[in-house]
Each structure stands twice: as structure tokens, then as C-alpha cells.
C-alpha positions in Angstrom: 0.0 0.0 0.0 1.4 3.0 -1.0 0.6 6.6 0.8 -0.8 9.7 -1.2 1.6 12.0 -2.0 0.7 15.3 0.3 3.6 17.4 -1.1 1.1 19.6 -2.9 4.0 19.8 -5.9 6.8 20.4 -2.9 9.5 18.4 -2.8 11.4 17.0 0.9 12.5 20.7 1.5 9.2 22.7 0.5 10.9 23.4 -2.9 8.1 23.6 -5.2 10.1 25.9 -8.0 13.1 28.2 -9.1 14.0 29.9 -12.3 17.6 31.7 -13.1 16.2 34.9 -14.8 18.7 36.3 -17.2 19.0 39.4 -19.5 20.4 36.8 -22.2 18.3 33.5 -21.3 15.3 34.9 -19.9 14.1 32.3 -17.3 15.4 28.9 -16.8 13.9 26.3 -14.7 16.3 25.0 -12.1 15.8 22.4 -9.2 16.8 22.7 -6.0 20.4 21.1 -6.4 21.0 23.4 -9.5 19.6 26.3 -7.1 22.2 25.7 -4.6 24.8 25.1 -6.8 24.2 28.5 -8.4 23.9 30.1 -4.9 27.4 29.1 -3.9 29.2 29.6 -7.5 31.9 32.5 -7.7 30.9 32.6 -11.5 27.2 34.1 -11.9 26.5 35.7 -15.1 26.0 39.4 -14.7 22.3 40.8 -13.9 21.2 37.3 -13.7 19.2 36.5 -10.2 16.8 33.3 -9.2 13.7 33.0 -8.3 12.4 30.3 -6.0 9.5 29.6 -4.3 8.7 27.1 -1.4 5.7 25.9 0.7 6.3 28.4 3.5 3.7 25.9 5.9 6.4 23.1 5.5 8.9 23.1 8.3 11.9 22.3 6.1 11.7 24.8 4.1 12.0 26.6 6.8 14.9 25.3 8.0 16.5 25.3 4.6 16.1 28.8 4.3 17.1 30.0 7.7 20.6 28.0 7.9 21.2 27.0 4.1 20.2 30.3 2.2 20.7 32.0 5.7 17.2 34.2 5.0 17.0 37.0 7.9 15.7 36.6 11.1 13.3 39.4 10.4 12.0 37.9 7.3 11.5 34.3 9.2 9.6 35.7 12.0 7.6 38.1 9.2 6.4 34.7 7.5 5.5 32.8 10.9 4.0 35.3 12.2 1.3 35.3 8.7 -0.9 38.2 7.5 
């Protein structure tokens, strides 16, 4: 018996999408992996920036954002806190 997925799209981490957006490329999907990998590369093309977005209710993306992407503690307690 298999469980039903309850991801919602997310996956482990509450990555659900990313995209490098470029002035040459436009926007490129990326996964997380590629995401990080960009993130700690030296060799970023100029004016290009990502976009990724997570499942703020899941608690490792929390987590992931806070110590991996090191997110601010202002913004972390601005998105616990809600609207």
C-alpha cells in the first residue's frame, strides 16, 4: 500500500520551483540542487538573479532557508507570524 503524495507539488524541503532569470536567457527552470549550486558559484552571469519559491507551511523549508540560504531573522519571523 502506497501513501498519497501530500507534497502539494513540494519536494522534501518545500521546494516547489526556481528559475535563473537572465538578461540573455530569460528564465530557466532549475531544481533545487541546480539552485544551490548556483547560490554558492563565484561565476554568476552578470544581472542574472533566481527565483524560488517554497511551501512556507512546511517546516523544512524553513529550516532550509534559515541556515542554508541564511534568510534573515526578520523575514523568518515576518512569515511565521502570517498576514
Amino acid at each position: 500500500m502506497s501513501l498519497p503524495d501530500t507534497a502539494y507539488g513540494s519536494d522534501s524541503y518545500g521546494f516547489i520551483a526556481g528559475f535563473e532569470i537572465s538578461p540573455l536567457d530569460g528564465g530557466q527552470p532549475l531544481d533545487l540542487n541546480a539552485a544551490l549550486e548556483w547560490l554558492d558559484s563565484t561565476d554568476k552571469p552578470s544581472g542574472s538573479f533566481l527565483w524560488l519559491h517554497f511551501n512556507l507551511n512546511d517546516a523544512e523549508a524553513k529550516q532550509l532557508l534559515e541556515h542554508r540560504l541564511q534568510v534573515s531573522h526578520d523575514f523568518m519571523q515576518a512569515i511565521s507570524e502570517g498576514s
